[in-house]
C-alpha positions in Angstrom: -9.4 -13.6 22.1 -8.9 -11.2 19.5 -11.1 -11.3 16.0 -8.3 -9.1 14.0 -4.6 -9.3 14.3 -3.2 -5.3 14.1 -1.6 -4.4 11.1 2.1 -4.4 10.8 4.5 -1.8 10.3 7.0 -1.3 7.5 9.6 1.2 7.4 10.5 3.0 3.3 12.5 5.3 2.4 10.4 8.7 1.4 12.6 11.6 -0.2 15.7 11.4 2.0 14.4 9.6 5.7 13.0 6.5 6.7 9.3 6.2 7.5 7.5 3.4 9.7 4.1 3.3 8.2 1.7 1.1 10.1 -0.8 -0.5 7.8 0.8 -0.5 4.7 -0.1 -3.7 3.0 -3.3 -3.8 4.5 -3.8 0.3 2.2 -2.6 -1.3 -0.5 -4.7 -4.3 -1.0 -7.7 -2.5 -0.1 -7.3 0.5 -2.6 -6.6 -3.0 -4.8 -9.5 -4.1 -4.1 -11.6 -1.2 -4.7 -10.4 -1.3 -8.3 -9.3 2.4 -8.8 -7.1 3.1 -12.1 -6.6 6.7 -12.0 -3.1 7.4 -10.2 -4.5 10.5 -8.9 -7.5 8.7 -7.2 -5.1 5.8 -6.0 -2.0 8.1 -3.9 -5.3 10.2 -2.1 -6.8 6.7 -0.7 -3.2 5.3 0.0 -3.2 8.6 2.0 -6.3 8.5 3.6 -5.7 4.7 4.4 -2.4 5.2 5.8 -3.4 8.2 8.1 -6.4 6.1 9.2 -4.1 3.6 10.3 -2.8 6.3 13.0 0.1 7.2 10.3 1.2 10.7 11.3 1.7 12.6 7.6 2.7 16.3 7.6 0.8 18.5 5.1 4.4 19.9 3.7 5.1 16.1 3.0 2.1 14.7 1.5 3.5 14.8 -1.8 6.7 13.0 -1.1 4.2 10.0 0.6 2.0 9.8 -2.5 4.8 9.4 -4.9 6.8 6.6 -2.5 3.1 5.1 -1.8 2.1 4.9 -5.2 5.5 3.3 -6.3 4.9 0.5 -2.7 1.1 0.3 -4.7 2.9 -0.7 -8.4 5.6 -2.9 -6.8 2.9 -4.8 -4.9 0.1 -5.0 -7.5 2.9 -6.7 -9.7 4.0 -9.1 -7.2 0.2 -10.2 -5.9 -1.0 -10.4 -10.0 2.3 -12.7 -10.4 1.8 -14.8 -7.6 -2.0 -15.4 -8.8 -0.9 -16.1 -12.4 1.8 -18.2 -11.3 -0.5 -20.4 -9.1 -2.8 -20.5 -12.1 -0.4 -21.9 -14.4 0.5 -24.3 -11.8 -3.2 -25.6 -11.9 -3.1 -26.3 -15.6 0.1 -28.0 -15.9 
């Protein structure tokens, strides 16, 4: 039996193609985790994350990934910091 299940993969849309990323949500709550607030520092470890994940990303692209990455980073900091307030609230009612 397994310990870890493998991480899944998502497909976005970066510049004008598709991408399957494997990984993804498991790069974004661990840069979450690690509490980085400079954007700059946050797109190099989505990066780093995603390509340690076995994510192919050419060097001509990189820039298109960070920007698409660190959009995938906002959207999902919004959604996990609204689920916890929401369930909070629902504690004090």
């Amino acid at each position: 039996m397994k310990c870890c299940s493998k991480p899944i993969a998502r497909i976005i849309k970066v510049a004008e193609f598709e991408a399957g990323l494997v990984g993804l949500d498991n790069a974004l709550q661990n840069v979450y985790i690690s509490g980085e607030a400079s954007e700059e520092k946050i797109m190099a470890a989505l990066l780093e994350w995603i390509r340690g994940f076995g994510n192919y990303i050419s060097p001509s692209r990189e820039e298109d990934y960070k920007k698409v990455l660190l959009r995938e980073y906002k959207a999902w900091v919004e959604s996990a910091e609204g689920q916890a307030k929401g369930g909070r609230e629902a504690n004090h009612e």
